[in-house]
N, C-alpha and C positions, 0 to 999 in steps of 0.2 A: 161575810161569806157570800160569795156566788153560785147560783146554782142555772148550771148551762145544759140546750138540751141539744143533745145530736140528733138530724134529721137525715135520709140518706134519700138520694133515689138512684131507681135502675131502671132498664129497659130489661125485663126476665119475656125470655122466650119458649113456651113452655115447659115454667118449674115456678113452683112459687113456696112460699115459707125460708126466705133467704136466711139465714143465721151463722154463726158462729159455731163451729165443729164442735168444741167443746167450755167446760167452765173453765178453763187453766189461759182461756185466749189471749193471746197480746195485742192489745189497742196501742197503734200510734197515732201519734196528736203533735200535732204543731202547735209550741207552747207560746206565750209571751207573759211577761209581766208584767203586773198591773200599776208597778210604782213608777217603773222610769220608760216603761211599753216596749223593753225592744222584747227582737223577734228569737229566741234560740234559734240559730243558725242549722239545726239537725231535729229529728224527729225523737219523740222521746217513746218509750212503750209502759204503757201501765196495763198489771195483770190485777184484778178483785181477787183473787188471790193471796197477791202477796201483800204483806204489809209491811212499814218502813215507821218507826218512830221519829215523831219529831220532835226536834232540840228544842222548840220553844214552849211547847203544850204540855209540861207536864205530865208526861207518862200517854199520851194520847199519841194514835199510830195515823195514816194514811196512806192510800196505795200508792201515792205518788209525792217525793219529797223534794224540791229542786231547789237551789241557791244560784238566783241569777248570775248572769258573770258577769255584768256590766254595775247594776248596783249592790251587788250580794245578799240582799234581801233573801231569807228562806220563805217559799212560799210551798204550800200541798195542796193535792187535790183527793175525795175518798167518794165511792159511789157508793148509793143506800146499802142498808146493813142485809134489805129483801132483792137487788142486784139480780135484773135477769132481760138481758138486751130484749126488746124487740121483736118478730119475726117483719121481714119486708114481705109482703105479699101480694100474687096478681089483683089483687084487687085496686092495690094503689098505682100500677104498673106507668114508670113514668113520673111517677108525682114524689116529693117530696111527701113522708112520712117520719115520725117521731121512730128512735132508735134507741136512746139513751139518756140516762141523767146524770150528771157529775157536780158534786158541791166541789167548790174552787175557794181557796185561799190564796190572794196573796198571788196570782193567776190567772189566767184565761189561756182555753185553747180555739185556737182559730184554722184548725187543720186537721184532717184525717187522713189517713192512707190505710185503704181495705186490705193491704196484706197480710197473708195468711190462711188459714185454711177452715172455709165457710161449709156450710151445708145448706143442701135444698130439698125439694121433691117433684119429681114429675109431674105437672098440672094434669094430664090427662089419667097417668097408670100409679102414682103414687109411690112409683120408684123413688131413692133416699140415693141424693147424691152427696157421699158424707168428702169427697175431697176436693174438693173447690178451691181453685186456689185464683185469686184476685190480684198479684199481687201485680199483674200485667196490666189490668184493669176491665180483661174481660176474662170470659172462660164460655169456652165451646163442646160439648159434647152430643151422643145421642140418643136417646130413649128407647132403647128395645124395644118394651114391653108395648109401647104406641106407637110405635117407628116413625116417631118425629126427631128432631133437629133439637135439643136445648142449647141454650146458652146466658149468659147476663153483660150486658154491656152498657157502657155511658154511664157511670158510678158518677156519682158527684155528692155531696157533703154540705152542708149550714149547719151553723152554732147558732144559738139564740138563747135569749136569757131564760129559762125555765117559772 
């Protein structure tokens, strides 16, 4: 088993506490396997949410259950049982920052895509900007309450082994 961490960075223009709207989120991830390395051609989505039994374990589940198409191998991947992304915050603003954990079977993901729908808060008034959506790879809005300009922009991603 592998255990991989997501790092993410942005450019947050005041808002900071980036996260994920809700627990039901769908993470896609650019999958590959670890036996013959090709790349899934499409992005896959795992929700901690959901679970999926796998055929080879025994009565044992994971969020995410895949059978390569190229060698067939079934491989999964399951994140901790205590699962709670993250926040990105102005404090790391720019820099890569830890995100996430995923133990990997049989697996590796070497891809993200932030689509969907994230949450923030206004760095200056504390405003809750619960609809964010990334899926463009930025998002612009503006702060009432501080009558400033937010936004988040320049999203980028790294895996590393955990």
């Amino acid at each position: 088993m592998v255990r991989l961490l997501l790092s993410i960075q942005a450019d947050l223009e005041n808002v900071t506490d980036l996260v994920p709207a809700s627990d039901s989120f769908d993470y896609f991830f650019q999958v590959k396997c670890s036996s013959c390395n090709e790349v899934h051609p499409k992005l896959v989505s795992v929700n901690s949410l959901e679970e999926r039994e796998v055929t080879s374990g025994k009565g044992s589940t994971a969020h995410f259950v895949w059978r390569c198409g190229l060698c067939k191998r079934e491989s999964s991947a399951k994140f901790d049982p205590s699962f709670k992304p993250q926040s990105y915050s102005a404090d790391v603003n720019g820099q890569f920052a830890p995100f996430l954990t995923i133990d990997c079977r049989g697996l590796e993901f070497v891809g993200f895509d932030p689509r969907g729908t994230w949450r923030c808060v206004g760095a200056e008034s504390g405003t809750v900007f619960d609809d964010v959506e990334l899926g463009e790879g930025e998002w612009v809005d503006y702060d009432e309450k501080a009558a400033l300009p937010v936004g988040i922009s320049n999203i980028e991603s790294k895996w590393t082994r955990a």
